[in-house]
Biopython code that builds the backbone (N, CA, C, O; Angstrom):
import numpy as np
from Bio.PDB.StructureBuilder import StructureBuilder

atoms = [
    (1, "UNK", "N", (15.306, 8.535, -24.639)),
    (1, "UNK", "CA", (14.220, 8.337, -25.587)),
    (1, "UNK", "C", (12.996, 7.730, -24.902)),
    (1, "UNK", "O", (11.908, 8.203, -25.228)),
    (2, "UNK", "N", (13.026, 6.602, -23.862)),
    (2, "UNK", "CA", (12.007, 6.028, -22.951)),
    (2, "UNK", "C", (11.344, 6.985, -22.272)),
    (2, "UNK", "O", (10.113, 6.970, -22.291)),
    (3, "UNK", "N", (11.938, 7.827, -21.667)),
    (3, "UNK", "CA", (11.441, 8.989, -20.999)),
    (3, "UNK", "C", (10.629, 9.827, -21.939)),
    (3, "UNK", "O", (9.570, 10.303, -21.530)),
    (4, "UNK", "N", (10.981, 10.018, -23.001)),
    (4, "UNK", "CA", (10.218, 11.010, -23.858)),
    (4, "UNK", "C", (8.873, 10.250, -24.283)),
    (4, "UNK", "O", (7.773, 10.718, -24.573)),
    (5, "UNK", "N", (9.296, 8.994, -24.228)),
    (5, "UNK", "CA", (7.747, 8.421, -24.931)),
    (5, "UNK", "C", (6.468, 8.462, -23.583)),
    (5, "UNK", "O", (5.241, 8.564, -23.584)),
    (6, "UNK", "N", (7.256, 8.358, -22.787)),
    (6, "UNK", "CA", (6.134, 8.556, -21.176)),
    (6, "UNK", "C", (5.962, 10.122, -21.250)),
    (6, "UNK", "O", (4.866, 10.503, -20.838)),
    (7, "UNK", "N", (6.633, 10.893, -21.595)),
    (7, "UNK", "CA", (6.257, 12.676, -21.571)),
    (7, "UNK", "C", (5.251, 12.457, -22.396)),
    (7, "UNK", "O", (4.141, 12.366, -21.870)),
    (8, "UNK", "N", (5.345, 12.321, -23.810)),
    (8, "UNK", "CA", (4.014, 12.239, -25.014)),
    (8, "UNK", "C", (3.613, 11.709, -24.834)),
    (8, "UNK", "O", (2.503, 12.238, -24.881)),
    (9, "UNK", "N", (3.313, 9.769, -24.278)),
    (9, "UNK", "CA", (1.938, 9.843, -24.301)),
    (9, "UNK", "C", (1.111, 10.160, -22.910)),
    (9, "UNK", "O", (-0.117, 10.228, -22.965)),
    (10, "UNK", "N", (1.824, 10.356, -21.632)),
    (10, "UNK", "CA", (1.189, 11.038, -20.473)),
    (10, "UNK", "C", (0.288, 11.862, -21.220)),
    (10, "UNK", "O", (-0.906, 11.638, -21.420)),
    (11, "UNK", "N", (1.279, 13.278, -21.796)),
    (11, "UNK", "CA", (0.391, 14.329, -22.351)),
    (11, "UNK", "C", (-0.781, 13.999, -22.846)),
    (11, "UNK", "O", (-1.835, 14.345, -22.315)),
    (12, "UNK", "N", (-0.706, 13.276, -23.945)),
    (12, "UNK", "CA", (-1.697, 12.770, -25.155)),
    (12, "UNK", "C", (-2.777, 12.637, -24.027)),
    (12, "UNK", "O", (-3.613, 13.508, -23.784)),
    (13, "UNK", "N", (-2.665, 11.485, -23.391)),
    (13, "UNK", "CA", (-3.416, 10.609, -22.173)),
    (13, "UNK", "C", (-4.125, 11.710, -21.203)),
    (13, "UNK", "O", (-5.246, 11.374, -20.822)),
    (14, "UNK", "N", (-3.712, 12.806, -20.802)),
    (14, "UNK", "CA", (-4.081, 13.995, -19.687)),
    (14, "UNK", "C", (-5.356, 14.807, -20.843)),
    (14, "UNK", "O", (-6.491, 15.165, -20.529)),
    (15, "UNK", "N", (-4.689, 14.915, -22.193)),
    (15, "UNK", "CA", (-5.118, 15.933, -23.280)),
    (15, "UNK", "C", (-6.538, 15.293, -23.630)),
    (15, "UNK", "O", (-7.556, 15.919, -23.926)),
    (16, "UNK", "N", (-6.345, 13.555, -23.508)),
    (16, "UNK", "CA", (-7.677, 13.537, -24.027)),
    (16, "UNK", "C", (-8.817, 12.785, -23.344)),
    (16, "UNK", "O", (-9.875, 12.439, -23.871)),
    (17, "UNK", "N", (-8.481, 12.617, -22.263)),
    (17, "UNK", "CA", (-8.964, 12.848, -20.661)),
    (17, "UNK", "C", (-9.838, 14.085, -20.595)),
    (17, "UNK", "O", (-11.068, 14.143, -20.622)),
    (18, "UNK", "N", (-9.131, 14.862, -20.520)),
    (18, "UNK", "CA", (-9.558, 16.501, -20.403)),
    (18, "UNK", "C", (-10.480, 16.891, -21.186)),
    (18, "UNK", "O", (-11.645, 17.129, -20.868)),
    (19, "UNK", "N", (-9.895, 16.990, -22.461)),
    (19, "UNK", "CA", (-11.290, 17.387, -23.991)),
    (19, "UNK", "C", (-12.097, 16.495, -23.898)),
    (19, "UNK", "O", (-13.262, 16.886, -23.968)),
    (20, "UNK", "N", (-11.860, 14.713, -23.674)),
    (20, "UNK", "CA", (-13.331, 13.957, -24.143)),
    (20, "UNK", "C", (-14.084, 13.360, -23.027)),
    (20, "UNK", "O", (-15.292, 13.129, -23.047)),
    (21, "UNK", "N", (-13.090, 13.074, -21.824)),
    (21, "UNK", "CA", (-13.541, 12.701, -20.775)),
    (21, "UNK", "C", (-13.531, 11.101, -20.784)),
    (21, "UNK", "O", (-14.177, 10.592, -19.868)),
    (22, "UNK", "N", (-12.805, 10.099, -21.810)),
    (22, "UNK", "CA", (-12.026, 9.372, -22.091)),
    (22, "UNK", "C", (-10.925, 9.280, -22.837)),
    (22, "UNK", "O", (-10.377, 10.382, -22.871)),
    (23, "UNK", "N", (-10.206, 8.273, -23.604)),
    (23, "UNK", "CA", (-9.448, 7.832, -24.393)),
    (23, "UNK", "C", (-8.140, 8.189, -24.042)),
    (23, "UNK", "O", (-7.211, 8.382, -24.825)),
    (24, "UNK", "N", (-8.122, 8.255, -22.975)),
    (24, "UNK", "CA", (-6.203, 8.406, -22.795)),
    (24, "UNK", "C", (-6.106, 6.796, -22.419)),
    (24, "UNK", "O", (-4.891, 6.697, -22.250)),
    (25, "UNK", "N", (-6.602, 5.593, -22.207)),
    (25, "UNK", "CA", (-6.281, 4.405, -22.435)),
    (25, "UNK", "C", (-5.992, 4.418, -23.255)),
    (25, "UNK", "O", (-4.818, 4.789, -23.286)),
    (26, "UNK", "N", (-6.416, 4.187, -24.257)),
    (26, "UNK", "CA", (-6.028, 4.271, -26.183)),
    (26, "UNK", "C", (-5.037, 4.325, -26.313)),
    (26, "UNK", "O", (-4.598, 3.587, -27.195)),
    (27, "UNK", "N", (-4.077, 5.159, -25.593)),
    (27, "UNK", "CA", (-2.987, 5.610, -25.838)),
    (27, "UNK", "C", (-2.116, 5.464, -25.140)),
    (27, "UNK", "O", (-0.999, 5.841, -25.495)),
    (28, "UNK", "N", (-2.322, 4.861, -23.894)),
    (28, "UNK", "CA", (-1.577, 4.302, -22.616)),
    (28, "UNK", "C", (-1.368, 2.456, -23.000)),
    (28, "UNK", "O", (-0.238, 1.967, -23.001)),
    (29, "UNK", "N", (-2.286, 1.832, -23.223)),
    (29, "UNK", "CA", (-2.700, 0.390, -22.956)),
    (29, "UNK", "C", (-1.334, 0.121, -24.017)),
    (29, "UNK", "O", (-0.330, -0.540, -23.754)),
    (30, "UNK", "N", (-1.685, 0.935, -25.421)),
    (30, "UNK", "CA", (-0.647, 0.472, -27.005)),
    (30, "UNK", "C", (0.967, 0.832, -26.113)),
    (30, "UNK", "O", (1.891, 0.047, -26.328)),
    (31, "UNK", "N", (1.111, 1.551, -25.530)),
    (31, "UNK", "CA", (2.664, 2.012, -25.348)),
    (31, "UNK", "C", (3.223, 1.325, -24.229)),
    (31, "UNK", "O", (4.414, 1.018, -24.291)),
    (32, "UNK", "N", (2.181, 0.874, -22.651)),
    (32, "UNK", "CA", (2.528, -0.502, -21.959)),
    (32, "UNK", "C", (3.093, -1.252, -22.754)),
    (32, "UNK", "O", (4.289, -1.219, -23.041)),
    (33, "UNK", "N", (1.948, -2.283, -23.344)),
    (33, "UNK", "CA", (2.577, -3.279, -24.290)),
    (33, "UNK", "C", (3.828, -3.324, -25.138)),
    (33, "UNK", "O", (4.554, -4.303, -25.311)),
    (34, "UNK", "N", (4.025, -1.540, -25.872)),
    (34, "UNK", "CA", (5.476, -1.872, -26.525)),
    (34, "UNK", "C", (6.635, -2.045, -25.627)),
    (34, "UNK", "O", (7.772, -2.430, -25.902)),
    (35, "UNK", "N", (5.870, -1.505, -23.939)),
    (35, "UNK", "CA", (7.008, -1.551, -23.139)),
    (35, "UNK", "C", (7.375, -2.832, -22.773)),
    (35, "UNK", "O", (8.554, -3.056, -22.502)),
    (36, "UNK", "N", (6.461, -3.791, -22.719)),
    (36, "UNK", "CA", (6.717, -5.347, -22.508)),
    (36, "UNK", "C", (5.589, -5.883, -21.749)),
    (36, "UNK", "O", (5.636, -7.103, -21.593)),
    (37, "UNK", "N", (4.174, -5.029, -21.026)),
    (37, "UNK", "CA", (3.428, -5.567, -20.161)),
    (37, "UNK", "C", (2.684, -6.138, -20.907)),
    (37, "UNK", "O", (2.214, -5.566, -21.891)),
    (38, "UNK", "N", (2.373, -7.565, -20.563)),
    (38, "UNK", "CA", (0.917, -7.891, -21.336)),
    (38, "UNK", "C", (-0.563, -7.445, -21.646)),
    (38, "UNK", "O", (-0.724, -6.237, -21.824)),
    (39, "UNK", "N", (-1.345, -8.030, -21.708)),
    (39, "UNK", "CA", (-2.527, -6.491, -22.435)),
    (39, "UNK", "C", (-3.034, -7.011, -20.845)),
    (39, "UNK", "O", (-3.406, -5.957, -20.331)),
    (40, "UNK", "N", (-3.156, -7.702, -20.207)),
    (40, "UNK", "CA", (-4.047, -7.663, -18.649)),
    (40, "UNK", "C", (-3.358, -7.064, -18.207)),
    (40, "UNK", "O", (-3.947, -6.197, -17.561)),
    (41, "UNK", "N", (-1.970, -6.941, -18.123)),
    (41, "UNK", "CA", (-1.606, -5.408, -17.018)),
    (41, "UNK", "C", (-1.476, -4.153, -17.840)),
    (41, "UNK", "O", (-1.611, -3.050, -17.310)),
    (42, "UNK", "N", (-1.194, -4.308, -19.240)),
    (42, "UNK", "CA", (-1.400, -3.018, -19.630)),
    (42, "UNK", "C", (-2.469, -2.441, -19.507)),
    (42, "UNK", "O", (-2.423, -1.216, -19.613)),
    (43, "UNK", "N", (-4.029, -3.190, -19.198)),
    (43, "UNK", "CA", (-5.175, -2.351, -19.337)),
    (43, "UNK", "C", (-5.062, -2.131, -17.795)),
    (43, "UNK", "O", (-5.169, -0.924, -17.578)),
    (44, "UNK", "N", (-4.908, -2.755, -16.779)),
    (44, "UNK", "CA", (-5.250, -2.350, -15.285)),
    (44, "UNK", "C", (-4.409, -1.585, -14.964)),
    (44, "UNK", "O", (-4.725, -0.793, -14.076)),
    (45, "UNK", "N", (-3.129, -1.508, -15.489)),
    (45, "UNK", "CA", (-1.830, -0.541, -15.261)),
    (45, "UNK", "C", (-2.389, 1.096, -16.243)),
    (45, "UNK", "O", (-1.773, 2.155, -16.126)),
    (46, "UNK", "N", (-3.317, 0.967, -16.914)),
    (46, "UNK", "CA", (-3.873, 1.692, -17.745)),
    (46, "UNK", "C", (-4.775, 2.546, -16.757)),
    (46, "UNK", "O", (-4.641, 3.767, -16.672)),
    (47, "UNK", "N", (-5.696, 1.832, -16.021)),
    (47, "UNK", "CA", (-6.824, 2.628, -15.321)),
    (47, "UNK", "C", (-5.740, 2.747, -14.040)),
    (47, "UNK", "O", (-6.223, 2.993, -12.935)),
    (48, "UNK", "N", (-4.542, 2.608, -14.143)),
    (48, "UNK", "CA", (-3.942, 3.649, -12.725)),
    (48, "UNK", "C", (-3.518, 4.909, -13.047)),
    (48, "UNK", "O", (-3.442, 5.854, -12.262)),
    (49, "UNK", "N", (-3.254, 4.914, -14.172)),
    (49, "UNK", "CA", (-2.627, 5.935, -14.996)),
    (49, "UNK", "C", (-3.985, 6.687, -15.088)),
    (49, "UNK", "O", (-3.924, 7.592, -14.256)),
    (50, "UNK", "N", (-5.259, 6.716, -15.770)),
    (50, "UNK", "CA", (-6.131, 7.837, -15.763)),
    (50, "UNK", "C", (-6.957, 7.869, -14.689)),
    (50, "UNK", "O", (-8.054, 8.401, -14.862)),
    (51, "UNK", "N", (-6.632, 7.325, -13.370)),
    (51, "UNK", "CA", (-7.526, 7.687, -12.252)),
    (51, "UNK", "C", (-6.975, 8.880, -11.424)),
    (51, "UNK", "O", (-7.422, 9.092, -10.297)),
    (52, "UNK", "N", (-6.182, 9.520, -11.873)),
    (52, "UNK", "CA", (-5.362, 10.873, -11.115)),
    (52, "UNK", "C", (-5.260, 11.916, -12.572)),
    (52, "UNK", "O", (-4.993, 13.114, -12.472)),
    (53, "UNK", "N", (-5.422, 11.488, -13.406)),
    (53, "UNK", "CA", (-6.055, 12.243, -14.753)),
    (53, "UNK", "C", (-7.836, 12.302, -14.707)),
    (53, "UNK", "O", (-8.586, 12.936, -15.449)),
    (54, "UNK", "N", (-8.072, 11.676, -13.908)),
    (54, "UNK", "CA", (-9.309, 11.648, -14.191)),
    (54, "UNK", "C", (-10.103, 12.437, -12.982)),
    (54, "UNK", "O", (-11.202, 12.962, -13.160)),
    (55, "UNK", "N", (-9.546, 12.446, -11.996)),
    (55, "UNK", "CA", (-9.879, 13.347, -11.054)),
    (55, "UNK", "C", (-9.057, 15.119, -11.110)),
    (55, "UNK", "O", (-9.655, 16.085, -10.638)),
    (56, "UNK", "N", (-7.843, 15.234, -11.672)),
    (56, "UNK", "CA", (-7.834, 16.739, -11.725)),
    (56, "UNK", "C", (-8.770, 16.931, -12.771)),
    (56, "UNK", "O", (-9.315, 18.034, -12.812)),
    (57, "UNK", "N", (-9.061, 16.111, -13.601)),
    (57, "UNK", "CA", (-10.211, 16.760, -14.845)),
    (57, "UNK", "C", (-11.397, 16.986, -14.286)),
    (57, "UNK", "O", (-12.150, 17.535, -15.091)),
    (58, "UNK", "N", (-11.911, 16.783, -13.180)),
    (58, "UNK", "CA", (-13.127, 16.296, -12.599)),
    (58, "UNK", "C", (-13.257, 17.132, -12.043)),
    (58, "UNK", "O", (-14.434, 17.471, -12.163)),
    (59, "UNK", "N", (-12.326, 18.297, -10.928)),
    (59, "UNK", "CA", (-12.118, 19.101, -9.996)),
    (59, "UNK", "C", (-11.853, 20.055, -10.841)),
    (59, "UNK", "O", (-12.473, 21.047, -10.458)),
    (60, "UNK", "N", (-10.863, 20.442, -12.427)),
    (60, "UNK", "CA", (-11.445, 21.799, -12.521)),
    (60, "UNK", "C", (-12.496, 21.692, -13.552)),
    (60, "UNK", "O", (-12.712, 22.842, -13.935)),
    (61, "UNK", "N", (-12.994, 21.144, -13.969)),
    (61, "UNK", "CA", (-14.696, 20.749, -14.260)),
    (61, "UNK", "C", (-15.203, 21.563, -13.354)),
    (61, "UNK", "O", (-15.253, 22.792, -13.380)),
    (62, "UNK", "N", (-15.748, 20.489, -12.189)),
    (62, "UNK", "CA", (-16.453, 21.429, -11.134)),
    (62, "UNK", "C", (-16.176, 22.425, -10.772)),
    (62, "UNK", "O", (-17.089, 23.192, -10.468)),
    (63, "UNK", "N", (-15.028, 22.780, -10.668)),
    (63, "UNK", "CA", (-14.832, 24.330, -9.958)),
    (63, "UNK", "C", (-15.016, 25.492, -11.088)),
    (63, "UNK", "O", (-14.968, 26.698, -10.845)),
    (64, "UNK", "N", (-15.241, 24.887, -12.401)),
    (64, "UNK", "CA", (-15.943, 26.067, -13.431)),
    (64, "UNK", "C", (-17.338, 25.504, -13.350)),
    (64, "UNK", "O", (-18.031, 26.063, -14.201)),
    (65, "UNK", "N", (-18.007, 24.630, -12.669)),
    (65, "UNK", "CA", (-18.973, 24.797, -12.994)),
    (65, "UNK", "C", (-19.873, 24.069, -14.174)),
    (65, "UNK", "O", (-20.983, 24.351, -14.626)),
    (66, "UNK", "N", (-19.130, 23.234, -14.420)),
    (66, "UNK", "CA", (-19.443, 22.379, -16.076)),
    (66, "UNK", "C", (-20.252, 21.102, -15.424)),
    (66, "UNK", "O", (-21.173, 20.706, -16.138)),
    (67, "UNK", "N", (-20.037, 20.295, -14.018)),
    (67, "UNK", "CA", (-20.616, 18.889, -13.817)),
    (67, "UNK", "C", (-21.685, 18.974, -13.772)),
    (67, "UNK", "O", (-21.986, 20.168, -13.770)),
    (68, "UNK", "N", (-22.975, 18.011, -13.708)),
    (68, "UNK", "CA", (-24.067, 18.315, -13.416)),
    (68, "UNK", "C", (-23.957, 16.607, -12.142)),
    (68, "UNK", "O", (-23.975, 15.440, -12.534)),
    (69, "UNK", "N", (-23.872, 16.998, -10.945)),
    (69, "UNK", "CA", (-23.887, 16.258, -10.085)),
    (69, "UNK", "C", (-24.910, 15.052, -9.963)),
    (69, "UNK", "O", (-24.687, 13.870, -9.699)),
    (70, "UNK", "N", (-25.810, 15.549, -10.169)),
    (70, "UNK", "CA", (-27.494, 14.755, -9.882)),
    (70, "UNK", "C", (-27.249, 13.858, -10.926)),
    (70, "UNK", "O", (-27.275, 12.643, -10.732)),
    (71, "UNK", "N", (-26.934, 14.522, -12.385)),
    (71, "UNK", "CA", (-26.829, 13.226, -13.714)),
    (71, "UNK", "C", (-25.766, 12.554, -13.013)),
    (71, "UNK", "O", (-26.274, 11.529, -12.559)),
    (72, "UNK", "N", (-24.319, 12.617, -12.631)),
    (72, "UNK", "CA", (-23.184, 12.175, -12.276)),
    (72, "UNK", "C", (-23.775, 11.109, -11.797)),
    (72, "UNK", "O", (-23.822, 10.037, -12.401)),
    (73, "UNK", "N", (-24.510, 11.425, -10.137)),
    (73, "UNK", "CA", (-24.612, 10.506, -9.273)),
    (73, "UNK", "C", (-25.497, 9.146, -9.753)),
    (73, "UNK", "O", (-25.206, 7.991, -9.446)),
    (74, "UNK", "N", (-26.713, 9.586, -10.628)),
    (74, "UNK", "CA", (-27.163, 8.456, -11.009)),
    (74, "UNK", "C", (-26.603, 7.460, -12.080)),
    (74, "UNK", "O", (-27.270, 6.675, -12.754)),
    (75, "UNK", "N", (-25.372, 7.630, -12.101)),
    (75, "UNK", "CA", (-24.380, 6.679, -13.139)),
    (75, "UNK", "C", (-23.347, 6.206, -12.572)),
    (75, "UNK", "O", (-22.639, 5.327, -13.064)),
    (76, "UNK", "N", (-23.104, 6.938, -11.101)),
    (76, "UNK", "CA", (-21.832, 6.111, -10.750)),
    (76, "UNK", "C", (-22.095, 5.060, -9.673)),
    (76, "UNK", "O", (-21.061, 4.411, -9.518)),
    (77, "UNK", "N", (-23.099, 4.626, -8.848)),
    (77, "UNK", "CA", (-23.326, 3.114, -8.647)),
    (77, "UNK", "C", (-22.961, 1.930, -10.050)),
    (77, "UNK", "O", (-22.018, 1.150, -9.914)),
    (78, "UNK", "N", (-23.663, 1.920, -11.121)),
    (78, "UNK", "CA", (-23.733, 0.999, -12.078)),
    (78, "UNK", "C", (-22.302, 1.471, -12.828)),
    (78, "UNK", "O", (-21.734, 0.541, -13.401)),
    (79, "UNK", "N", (-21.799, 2.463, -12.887)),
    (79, "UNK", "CA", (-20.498, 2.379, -13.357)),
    (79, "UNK", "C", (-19.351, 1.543, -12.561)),
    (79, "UNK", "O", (-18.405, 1.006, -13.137)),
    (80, "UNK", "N", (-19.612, 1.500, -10.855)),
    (80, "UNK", "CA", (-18.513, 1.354, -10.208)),
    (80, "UNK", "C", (-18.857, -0.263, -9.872)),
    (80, "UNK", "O", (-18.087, -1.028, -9.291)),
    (81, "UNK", "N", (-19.989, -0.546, -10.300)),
    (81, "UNK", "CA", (-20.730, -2.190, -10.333)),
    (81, "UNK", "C", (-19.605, -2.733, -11.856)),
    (81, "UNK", "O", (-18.841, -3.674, -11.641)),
    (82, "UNK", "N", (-19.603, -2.349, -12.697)),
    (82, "UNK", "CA", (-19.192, -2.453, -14.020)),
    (82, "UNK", "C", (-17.563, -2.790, -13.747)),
    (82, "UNK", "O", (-16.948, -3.802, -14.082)),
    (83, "UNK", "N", (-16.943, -1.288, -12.838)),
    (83, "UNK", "CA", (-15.130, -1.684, -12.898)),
    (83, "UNK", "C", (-15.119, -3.063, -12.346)),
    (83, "UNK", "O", (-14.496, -3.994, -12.857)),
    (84, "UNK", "N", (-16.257, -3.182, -10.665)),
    (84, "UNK", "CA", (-16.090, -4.205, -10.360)),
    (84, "UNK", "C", (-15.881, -5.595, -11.326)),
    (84, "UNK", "O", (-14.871, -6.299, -11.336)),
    (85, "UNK", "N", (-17.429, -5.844, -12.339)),
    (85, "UNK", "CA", (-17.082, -6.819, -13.133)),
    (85, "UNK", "C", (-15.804, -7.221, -13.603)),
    (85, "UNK", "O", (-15.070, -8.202, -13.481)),
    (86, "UNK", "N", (-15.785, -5.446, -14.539)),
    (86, "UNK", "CA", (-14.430, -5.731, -15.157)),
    (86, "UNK", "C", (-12.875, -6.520, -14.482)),
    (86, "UNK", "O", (-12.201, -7.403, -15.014)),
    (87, "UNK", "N", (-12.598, -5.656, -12.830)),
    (87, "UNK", "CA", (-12.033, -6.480, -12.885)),
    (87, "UNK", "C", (-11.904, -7.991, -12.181)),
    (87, "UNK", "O", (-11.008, -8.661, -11.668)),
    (88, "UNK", "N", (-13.219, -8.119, -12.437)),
    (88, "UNK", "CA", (-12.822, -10.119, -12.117)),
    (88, "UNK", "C", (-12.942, -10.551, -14.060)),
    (88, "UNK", "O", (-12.449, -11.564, -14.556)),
    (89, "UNK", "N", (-13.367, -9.959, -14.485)),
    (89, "UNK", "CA", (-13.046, -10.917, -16.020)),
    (89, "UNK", "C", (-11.935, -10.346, -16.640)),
    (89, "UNK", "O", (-11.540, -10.975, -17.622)),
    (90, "UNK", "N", (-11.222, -9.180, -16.307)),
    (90, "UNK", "CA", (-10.006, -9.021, -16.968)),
    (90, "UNK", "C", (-8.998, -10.210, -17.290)),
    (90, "UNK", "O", (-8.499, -10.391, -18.401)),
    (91, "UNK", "N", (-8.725, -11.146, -15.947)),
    (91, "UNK", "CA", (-8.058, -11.801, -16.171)),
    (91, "UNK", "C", (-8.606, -13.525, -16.751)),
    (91, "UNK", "O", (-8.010, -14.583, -16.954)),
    (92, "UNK", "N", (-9.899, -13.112, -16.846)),
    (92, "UNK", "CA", (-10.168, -14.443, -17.591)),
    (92, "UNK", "C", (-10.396, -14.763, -18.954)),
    (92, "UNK", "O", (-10.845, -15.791, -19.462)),
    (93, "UNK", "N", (-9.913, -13.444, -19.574)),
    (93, "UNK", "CA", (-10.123, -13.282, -21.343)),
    (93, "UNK", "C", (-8.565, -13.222, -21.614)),
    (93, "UNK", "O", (-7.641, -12.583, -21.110)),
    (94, "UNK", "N", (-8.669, -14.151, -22.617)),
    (94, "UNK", "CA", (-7.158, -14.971, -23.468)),
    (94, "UNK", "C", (-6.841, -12.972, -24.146)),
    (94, "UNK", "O", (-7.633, -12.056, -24.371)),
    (95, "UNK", "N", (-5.843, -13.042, -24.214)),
    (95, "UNK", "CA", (-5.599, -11.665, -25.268)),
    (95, "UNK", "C", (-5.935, -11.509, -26.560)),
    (95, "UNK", "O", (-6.153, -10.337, -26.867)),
    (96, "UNK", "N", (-6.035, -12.206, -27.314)),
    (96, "UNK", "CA", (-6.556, -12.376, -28.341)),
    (96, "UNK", "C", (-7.643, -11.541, -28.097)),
    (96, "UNK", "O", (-7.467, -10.323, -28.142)),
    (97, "UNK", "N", (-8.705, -11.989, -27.854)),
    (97, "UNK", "CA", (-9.865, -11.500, -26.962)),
    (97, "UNK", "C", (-9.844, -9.931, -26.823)),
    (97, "UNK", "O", (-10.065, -9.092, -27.696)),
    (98, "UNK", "N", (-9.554, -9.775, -25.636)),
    (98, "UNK", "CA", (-9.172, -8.728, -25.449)),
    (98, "UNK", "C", (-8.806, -7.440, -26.640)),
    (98, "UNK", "O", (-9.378, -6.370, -26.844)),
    (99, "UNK", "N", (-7.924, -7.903, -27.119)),
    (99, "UNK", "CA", (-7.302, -6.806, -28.261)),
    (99, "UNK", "C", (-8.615, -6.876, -29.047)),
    (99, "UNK", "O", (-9.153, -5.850, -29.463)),
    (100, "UNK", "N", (-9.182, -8.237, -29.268)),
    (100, "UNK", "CA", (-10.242, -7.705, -30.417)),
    (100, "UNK", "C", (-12.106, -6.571, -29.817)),
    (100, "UNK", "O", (-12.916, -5.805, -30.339)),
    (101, "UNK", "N", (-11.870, -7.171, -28.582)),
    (101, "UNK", "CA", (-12.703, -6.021, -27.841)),
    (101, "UNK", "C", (-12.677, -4.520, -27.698)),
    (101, "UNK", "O", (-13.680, -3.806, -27.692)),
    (102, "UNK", "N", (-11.489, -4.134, -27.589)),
    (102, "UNK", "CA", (-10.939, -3.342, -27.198)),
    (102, "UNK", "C", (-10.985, -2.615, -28.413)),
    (102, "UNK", "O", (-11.502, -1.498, -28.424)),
    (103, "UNK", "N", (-10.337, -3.293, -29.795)),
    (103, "UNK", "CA", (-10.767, -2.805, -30.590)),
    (103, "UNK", "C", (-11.600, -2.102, -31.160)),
    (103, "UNK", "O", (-11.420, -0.980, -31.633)),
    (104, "UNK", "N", (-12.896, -2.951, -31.139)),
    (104, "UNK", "CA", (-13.920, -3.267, -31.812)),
    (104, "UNK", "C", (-14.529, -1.767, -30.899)),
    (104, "UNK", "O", (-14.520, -0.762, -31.610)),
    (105, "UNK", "N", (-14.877, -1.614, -29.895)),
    (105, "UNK", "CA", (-15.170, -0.275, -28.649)),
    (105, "UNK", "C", (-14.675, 0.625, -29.664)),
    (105, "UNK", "O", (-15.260, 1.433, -30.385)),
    (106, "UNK", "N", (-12.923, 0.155, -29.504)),
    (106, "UNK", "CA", (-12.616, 1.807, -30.104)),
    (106, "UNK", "C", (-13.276, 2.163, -31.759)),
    (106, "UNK", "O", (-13.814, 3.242, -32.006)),
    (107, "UNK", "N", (-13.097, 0.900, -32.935)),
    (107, "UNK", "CA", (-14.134, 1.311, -34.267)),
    (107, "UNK", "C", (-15.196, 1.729, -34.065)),
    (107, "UNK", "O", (-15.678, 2.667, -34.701)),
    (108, "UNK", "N", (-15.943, 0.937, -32.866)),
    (108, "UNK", "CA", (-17.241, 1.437, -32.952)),
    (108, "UNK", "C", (-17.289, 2.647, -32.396)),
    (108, "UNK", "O", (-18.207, 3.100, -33.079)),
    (109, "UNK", "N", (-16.974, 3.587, -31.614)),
    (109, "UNK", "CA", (-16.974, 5.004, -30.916)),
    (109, "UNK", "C", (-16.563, 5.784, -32.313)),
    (109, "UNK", "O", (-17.330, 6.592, -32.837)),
    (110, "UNK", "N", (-14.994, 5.383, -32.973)),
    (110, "UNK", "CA", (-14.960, 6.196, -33.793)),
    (110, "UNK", "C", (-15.705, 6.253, -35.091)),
    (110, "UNK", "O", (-15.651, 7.366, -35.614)),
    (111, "UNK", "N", (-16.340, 5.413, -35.705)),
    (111, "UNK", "CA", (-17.713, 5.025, -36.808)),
    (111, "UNK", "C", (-18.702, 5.953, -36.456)),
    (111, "UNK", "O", (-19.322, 6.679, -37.232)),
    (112, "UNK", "N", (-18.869, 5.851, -34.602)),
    (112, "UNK", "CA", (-20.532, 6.690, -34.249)),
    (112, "UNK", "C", (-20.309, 8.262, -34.307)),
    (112, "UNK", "O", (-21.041, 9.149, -34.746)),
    (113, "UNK", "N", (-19.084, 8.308, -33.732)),
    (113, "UNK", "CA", (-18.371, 9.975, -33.998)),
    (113, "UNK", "C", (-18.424, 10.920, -35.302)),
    (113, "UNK", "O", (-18.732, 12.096, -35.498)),
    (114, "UNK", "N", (-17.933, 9.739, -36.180)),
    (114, "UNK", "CA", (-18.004, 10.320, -37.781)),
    (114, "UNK", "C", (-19.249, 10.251, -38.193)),
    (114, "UNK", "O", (-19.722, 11.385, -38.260)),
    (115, "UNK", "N", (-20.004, 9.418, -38.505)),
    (115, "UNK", "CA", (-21.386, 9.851, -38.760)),
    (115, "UNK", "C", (-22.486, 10.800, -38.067)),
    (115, "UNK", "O", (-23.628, 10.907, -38.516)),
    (116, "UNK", "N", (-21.945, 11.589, -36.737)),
    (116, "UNK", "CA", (-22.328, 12.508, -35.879)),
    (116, "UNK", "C", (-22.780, 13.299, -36.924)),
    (116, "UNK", "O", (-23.292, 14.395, -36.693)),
]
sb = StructureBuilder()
sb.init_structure("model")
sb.init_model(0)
sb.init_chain("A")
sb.init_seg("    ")
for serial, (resi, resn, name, xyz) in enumerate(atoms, 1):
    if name == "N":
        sb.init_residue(resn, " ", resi, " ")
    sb.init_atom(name, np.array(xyz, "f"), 0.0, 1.0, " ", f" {name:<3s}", serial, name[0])
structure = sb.get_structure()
C-alpha cells in the first residue's frame, strides 16, 4: 500500500509539473509529512523530488520548441537568489508558520486562478 501511495502521488507530482510548471509540491510536501518527515524536510525533501521532474519537463519543452530562453534567462538569477534565501530561512520558521504560508500561496494562486 506504501508503495502505491509513492506511484500516485509521484504521478500526480510529474502530471502537474508538466501541465502547470508547478504544484507537484502540493502534493509531495502533504504525503512526506503523513510519512513522518517534518514540514522542514518535507518541503526540502520536496524540491528533490521536483528537480528531476522539473528538468525532463524542461527538455521536452524545449525540444518542441515551447521555452522562450531570453524570458527564461532573465528570471533565473533572482529565482536562484530566492532558493538561496529560501534555504537559509527554511529552517528558521516554527511550523506553524510554515503550514500557514504555504497555505495561504496555495489559496491565494487558487482564488487568482478562479477569478481568471
Amino acid at each position: 500500500m506504501k508503495k502505491l501511495k509513492f506511484i500516485v502521488t509521484g504521478a500526480a507530482a510529474g502530471l502537474l509539473n508538466g501541465l502547470f510548471g508547478a504544484g507537484g509540491g502540493m502534493v509531495v510536501v502533504p504525503m512526506l509529512q503523513r510519512d513522518g518527515l517534518s514540514a522542514q524536510r518535507a518541503h526540502a525533501t520536496s524540491i528533490a523530488v521536483i528537480l528531476p521532474l522539473s528538468i525532463a519537463s524542461s527538455l521536452l519543452y524545449l525540444t518542441r520548441g515551447y521555452i522562450d530562453l531570453a524570458a527564461a534567462a532573465r528570471f533565473i538569477p533572482f529565482g536562484l537568489f530566492g532558493a538561496w534565501l529560501g534555504t537559509l530561512l527554511l529552517p528558521r520558521i516554527k511550523t506553524v508558520w510554515l503550514h500557514r504560508i504555504f497555505g495561504a500561496i496555495v489559496l491565494y494562486s487558487a482564488v487568482r486562478l478562479l477569478l481568471q
